[in-house]
C-alpha positions as CSV (number, residue, x, y, z in Angstrom):
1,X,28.9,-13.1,13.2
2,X,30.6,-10.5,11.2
3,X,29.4,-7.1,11.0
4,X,29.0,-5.7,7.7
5,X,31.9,-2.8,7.3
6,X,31.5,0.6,7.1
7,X,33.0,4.3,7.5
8,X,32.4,5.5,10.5
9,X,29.2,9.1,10.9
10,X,30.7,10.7,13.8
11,X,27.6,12.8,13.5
12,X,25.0,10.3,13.5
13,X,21.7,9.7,14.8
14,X,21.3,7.9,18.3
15,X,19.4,5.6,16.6
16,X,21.8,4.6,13.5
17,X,24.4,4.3,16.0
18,X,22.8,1.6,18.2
19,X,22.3,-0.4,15.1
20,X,26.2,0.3,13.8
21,X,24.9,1.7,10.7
22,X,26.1,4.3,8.6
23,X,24.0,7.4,8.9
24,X,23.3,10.0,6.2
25,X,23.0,12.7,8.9
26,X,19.8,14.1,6.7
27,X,17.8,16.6,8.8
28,X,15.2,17.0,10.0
29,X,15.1,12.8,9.8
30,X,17.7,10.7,8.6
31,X,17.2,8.6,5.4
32,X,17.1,5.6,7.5
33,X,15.1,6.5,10.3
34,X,12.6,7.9,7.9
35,X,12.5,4.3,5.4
36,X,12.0,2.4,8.9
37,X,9.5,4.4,10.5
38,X,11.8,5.0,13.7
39,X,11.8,8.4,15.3
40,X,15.1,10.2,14.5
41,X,17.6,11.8,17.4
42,X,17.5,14.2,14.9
43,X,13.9,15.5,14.4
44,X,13.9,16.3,18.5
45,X,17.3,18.9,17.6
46,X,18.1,21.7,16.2
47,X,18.4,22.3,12.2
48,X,21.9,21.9,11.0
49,X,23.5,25.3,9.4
50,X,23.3,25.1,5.6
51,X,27.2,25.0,5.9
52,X,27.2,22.1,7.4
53,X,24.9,20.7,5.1
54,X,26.9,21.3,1.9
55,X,30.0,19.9,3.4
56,X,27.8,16.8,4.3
57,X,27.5,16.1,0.4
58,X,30.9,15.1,-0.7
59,X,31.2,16.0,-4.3
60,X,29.5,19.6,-4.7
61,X,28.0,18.8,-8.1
62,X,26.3,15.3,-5.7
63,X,23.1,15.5,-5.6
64,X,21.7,15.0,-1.6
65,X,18.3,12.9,-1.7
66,X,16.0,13.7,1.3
67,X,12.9,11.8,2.1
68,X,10.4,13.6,4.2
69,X,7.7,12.2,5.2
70,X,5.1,15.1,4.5
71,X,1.9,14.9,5.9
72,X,-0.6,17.6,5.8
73,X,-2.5,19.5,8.4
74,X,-4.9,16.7,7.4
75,X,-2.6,13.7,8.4
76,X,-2.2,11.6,5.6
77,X,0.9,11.2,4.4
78,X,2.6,11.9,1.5
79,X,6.1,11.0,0.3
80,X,8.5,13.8,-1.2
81,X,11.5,12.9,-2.5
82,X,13.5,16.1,-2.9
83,X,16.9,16.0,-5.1
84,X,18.9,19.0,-3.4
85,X,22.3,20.3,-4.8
86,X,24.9,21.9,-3.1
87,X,24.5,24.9,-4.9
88,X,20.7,24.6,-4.8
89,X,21.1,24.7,-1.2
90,X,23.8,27.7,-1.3
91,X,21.3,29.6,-3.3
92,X,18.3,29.2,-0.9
93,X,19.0,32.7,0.9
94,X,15.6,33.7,-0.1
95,X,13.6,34.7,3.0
96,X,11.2,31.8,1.8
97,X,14.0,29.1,2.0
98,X,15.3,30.9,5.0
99,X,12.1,30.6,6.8
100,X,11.9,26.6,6.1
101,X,15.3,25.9,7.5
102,X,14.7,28.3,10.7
103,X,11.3,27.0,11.5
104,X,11.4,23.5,11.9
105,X,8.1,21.5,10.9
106,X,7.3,18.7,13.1
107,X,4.2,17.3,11.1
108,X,7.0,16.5,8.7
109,X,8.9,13.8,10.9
110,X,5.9,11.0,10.2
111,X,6.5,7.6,8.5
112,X,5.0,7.4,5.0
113,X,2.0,5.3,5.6
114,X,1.6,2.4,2.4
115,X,-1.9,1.3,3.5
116,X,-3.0,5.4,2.3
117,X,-1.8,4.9,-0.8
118,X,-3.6,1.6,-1.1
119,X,-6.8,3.4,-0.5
120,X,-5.6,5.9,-3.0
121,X,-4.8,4.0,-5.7
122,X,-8.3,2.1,-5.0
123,X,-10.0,5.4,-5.2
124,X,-8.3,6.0,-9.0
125,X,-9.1,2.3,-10.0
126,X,-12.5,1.5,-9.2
127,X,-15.4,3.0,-10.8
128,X,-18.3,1.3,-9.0
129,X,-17.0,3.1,-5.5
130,X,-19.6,5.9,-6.4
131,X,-22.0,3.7,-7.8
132,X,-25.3,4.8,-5.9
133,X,-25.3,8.3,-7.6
134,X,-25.6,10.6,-10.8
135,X,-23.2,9.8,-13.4
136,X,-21.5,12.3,-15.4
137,X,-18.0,12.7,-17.8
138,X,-15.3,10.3,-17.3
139,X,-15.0,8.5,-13.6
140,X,-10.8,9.4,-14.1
141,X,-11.5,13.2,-14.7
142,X,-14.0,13.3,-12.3
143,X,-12.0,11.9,-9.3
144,X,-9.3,13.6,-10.6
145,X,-11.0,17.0,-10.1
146,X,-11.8,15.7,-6.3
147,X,-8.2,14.8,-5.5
148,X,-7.1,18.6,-6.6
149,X,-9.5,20.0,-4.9
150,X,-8.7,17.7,-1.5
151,X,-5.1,19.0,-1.4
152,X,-6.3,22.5,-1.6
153,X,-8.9,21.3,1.4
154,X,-7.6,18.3,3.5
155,X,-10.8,17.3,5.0
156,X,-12.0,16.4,1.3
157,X,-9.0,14.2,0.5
158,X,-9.5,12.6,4.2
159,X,-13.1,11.8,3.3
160,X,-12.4,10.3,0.0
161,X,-9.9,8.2,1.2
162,X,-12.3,7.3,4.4
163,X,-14.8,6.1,1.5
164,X,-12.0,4.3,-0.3
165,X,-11.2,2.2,2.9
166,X,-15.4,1.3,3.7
167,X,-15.5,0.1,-0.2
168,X,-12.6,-2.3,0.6
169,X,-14.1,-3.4,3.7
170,X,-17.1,-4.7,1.9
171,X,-14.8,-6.1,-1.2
172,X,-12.2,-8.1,1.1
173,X,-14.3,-9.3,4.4
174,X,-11.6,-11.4,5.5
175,X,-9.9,-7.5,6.2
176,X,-12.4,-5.8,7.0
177,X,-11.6,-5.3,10.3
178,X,-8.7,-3.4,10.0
179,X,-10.3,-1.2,6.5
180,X,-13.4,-0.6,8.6
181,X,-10.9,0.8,11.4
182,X,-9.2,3.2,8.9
183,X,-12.5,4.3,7.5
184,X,-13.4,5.3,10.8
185,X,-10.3,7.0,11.6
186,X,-10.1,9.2,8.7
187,X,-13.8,9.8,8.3
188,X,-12.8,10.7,11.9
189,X,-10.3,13.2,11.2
190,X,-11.7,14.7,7.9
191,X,-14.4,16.1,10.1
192,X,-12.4,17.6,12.6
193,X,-10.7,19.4,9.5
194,X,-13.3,20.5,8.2
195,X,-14.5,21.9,11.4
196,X,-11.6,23.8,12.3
197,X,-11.3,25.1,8.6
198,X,-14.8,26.5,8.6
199,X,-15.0,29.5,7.5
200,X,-18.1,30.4,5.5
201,X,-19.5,28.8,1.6
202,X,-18.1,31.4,-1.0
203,X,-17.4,31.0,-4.8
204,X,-13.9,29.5,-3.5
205,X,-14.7,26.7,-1.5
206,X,-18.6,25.7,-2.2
207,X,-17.0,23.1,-4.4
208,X,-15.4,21.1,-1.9
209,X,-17.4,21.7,0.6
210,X,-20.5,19.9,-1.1
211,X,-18.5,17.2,-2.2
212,X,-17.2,16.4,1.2
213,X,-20.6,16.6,2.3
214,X,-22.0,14.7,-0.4
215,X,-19.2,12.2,-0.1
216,X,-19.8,11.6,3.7
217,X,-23.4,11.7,3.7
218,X,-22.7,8.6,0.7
219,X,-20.1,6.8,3.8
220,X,-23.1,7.4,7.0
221,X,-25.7,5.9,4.5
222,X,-23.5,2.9,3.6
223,X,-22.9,2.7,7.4
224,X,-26.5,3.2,8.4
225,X,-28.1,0.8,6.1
226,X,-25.3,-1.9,7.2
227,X,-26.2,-1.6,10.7
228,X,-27.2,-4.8,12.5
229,X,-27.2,-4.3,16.0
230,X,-29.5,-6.0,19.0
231,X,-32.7,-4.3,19.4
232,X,-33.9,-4.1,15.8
233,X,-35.9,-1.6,14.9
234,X,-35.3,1.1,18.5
235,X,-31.4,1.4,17.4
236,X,-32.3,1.1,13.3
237,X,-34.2,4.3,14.0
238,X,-30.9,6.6,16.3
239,X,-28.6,5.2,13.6
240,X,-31.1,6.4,10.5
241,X,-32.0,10.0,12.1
242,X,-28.2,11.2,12.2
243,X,-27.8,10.0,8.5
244,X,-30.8,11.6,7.7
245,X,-29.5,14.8,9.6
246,X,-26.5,15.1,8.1
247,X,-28.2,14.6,4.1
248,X,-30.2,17.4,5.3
249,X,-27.2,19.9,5.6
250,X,-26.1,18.4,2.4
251,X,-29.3,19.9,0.8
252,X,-29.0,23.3,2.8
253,X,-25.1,23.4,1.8
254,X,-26.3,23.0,-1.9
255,X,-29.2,25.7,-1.6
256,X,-27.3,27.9,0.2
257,X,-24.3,28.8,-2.8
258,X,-26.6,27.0,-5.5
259,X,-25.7,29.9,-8.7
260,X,-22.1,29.3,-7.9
261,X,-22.4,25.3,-7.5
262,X,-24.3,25.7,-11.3
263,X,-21.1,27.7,-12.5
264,X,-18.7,25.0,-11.2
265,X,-17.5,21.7,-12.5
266,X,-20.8,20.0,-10.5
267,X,-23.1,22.0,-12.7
268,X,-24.0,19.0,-15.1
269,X,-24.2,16.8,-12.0
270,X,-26.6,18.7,-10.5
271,X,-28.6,20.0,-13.0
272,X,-29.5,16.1,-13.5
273,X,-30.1,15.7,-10.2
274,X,-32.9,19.0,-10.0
275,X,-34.1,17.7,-13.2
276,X,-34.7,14.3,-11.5
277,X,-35.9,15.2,-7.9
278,X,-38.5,17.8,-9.4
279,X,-40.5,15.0,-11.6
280,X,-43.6,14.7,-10.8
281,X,-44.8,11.1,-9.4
282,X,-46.6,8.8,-11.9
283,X,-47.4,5.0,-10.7
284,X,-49.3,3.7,-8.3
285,X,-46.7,1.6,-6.2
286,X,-47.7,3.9,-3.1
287,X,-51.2,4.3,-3.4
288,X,-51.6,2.3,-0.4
289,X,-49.6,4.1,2.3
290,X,-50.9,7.7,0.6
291,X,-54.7,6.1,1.8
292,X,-53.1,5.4,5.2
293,X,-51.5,9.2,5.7
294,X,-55.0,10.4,4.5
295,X,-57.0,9.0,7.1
296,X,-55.3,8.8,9.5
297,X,-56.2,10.2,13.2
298,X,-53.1,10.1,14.7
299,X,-51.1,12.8,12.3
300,X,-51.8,16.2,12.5
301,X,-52.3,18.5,9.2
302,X,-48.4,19.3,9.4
303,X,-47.4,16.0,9.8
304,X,-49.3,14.7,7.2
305,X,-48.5,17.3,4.5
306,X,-44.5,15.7,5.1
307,X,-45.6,12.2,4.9
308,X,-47.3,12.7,1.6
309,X,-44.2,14.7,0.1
310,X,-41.9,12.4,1.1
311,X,-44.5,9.3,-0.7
312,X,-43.9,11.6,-4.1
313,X,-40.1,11.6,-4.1
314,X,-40.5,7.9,-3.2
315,X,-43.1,7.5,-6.0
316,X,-40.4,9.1,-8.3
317,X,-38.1,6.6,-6.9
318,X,-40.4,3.5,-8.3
319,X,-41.0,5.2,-11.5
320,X,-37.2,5.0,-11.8
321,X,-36.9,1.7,-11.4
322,X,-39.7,0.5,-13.6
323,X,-38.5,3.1,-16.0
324,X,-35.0,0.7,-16.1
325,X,-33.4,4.7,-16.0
326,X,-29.9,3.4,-16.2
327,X,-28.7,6.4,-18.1
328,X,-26.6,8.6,-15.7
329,X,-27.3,6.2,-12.7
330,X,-31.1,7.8,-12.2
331,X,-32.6,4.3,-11.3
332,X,-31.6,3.9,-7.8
333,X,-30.9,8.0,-7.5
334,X,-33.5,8.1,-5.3
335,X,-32.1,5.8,-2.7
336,X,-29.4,8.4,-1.5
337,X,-31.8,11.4,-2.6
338,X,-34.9,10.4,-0.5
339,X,-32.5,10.7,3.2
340,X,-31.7,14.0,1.7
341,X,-35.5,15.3,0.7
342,X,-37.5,14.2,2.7
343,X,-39.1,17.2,5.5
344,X,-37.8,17.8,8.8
345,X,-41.4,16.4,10.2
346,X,-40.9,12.9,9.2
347,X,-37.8,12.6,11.0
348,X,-39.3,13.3,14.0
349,X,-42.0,11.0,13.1
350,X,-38.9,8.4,12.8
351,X,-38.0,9.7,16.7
352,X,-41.1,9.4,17.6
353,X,-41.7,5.6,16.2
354,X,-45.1,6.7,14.6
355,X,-46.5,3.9,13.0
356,X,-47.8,5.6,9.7
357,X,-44.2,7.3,9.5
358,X,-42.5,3.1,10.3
359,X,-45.1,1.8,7.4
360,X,-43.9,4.6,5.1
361,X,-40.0,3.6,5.9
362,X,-41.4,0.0,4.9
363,X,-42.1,1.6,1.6
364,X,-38.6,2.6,1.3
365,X,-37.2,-0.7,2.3
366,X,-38.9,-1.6,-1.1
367,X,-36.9,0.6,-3.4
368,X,-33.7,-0.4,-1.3
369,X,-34.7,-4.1,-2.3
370,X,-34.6,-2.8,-6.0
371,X,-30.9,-1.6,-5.3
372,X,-30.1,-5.0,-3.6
373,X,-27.3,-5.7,-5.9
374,X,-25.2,-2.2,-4.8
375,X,-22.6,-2.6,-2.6
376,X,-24.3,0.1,-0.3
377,X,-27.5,-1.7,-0.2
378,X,-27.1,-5.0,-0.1
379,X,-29.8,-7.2,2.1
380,X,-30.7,-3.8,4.0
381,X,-34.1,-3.6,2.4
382,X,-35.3,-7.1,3.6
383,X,-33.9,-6.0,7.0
384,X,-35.6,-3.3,7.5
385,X,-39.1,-4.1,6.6
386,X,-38.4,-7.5,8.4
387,X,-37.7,-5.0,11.6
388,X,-40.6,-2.4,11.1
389,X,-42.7,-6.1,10.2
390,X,-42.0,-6.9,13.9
391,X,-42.2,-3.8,15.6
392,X,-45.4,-3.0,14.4
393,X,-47.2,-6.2,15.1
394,X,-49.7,-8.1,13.4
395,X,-52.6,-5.4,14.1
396,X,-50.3,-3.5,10.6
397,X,-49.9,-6.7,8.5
398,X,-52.6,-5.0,6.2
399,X,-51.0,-1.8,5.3
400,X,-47.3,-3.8,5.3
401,X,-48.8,-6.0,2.6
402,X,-47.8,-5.0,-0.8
403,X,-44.0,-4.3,0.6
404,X,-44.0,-7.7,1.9
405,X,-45.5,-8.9,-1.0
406,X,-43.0,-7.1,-3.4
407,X,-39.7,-8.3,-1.7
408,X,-41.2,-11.8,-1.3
409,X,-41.7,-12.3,-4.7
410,X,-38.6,-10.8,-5.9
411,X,-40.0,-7.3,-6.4
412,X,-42.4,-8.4,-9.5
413,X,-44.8,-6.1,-9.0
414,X,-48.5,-8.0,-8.5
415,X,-50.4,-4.7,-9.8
């Protein structure tokens, strides 16, 4: 077979050479190298002198066109194409361009990874990602906001595009496999990032730390309430306690630097979301369970003062969803907002398998039914009760009725 001619790059890389191509001899990876996603000779070597480099562009008015693969502290990668000049090159004596040719960055030597800008293309494109939430402004501005502020804070940007990847798990099933695995892995990283970044909230960074909180806390729900594994209701319970966890430093995040969060470009957001958290509850939908806390011998007074708030924010929650509150996505609010409000107590009440506490998360299977058509929710409302229906036993069925009833009969509401 003949071999495609070419002049000969005495100064190649090893790895252009075994393949008898020409090499560019770009440093710190060659053009070729870096469009393959091989590991250039070169990136293991020294920086060529800036002599060298000029002579390496023929013509001095030709332009030299490196692609580094930039990635971030954070590890996603972004492409840069850099047009360079000889005498842009020449002039770079500054101690800053100094300092980048002396110092050699190896986090710059990684391959350009196509499936990240999948997820973030995904994350521009489609609105209904962030569906289960409070809706304000245009989506484009909004995320647009988000990515600025994830490549000042890498762990933000990791997150978002963690989220991106579970939404196109659920959307293409036949790949979810492989989305599922790159959700995990930058969800993964973004948390590591943001641990090693933490400082302490300020006016600077309160921003993006409470959305990367409030954007993970959105990914473990998603994960929680899709959980099926063997055991029902016993692993359910491990899998829902960490989620709630982690909503509860959402809400101590968010308290913590609130007058600053109120100055910032989430002041609208969360103003709606105080204004809708502090209704007070109006229907009756949990008059039932509230007769169960109050009688109750086996809650103490503290226990029972938890159960009772957390039945008013669920309350809110069905007054919601009668209300048909579609303005600014308040109708299923409540679904992410309940994991983040509800008191300490209940949660060990959850550990604890407490039967009034499993009738009351019953109740909130309920308004997850009413949600049933959000790609976070899904069947997870049916499941659960159908779980806390079995744990319990039949000796419950009578305080277990009316959310049976409602998600039997397609949540008409026999009252």
């Amino acid at each position: 077979m003949l071999r495609r001619s070419h002049k000969k790059s005495w100064g190649g890389c090893l790895q252009c050479k075994r393949r008898h191509v020409k090499c560019d001899e770009s440093r710190p990876s060659c053009v070729l190298c870096s469009m393959s996603g091989r590991d250039c000779s070169f990136s293991s070597q020294s920086q060529p002198s800036l002599d060298r480099l000029s002579a390496s562009s023929g013509s001095p008015h030709e332009p030299i066109i490196r692609i580094h693969n930039n990635r971030s502290q954070s590890g996603i990668a972004i492409p840069d194409i850099t047009p360079f000049t000889a005498s842009s090159i020449s002039n770079s004596g500054s101690p800053e361009g100094l300092s980048a040719n002396n110092h050699h960055d190896p986090t710059l030597d990684e391959t350009v990874n196509p499936m990240h800008m999948e997820l973030l293309m995904h994350l521009l494109l489609e609105k209904e990602m962030f569906s289960l939430g409070i809706k304000v402004g245009d989506y484009s501005s909004n995320i647009t906001i988000a990515l600025k502020l994830g490549l000042k804070s890498p762990y933000l940007l990791h997150q978002l595009l963690a989220f991106s990847a579970r939404h196109l798990a659920f959307l293409h099933p036949y790949r979810s496999a492989s989305y599922l695995h790159q959700a995990v892995t930058l969800q993964t990283c973004a948390v590591s990032l943001f641990n090693a970044a933490w400082t302490d909230f300020d006016q600077s960074n309160c921003v993006e730390v409470l959305l990367f909180s409030s954007i993970l806390g959105h990914h473990l729900l998603t994960d929680t309430l899709a959980k099926r594994d063997e055991g029902g209701l016993v692993p359910f319970i491990t899998h829902y306690i960490q989620c709630v966890e982690v909503h509860r430093g959402i809400y101590t995040i968010a308290r913590t630097v609130w007058p600053s969060l109120m100055d910032s470009e989430l002041g609208p957001i969360l103003s709606l979301t105080a204004e809708f958290t502090s209704r007070l509850p109006k229907g009756s939908h949990c008059q039932q369970i509230r007769e169960l806390v109050d009688c109750s011998d086996g809650l103490g007074k503290e226990a029972k003062t938890a159960c009772q708030i957390a039945i008013d924010y669920l309350q809110v929650g069905f007054d919601a969803v009668v209300a048909d509150e579609e303005t600014h996505g308040v109708r299923h609010q409540m679904i992410f907002s309940w994991t983040l409000l509800v008191p300490p107590e209940l949660t060990d009440l959850f550990a604890a398998k407490q039967p009034e506490a499993l009738v009351l998360l019953a109740y909130y299977a309920v308004l997850l039914h009413h949600g049933r058509n959000m790609w976070q929710v899904g069947d997870s409302g049916a499941y659960i009760l159908g779980i806390v229906v079995e744990y319990l036993g039949p000796e419950w069925d009578r305080w277990l009725k009316y959310p049976h009833e409602m998600v039997a009969s397609g949540l008409e509401d026999p009252t």
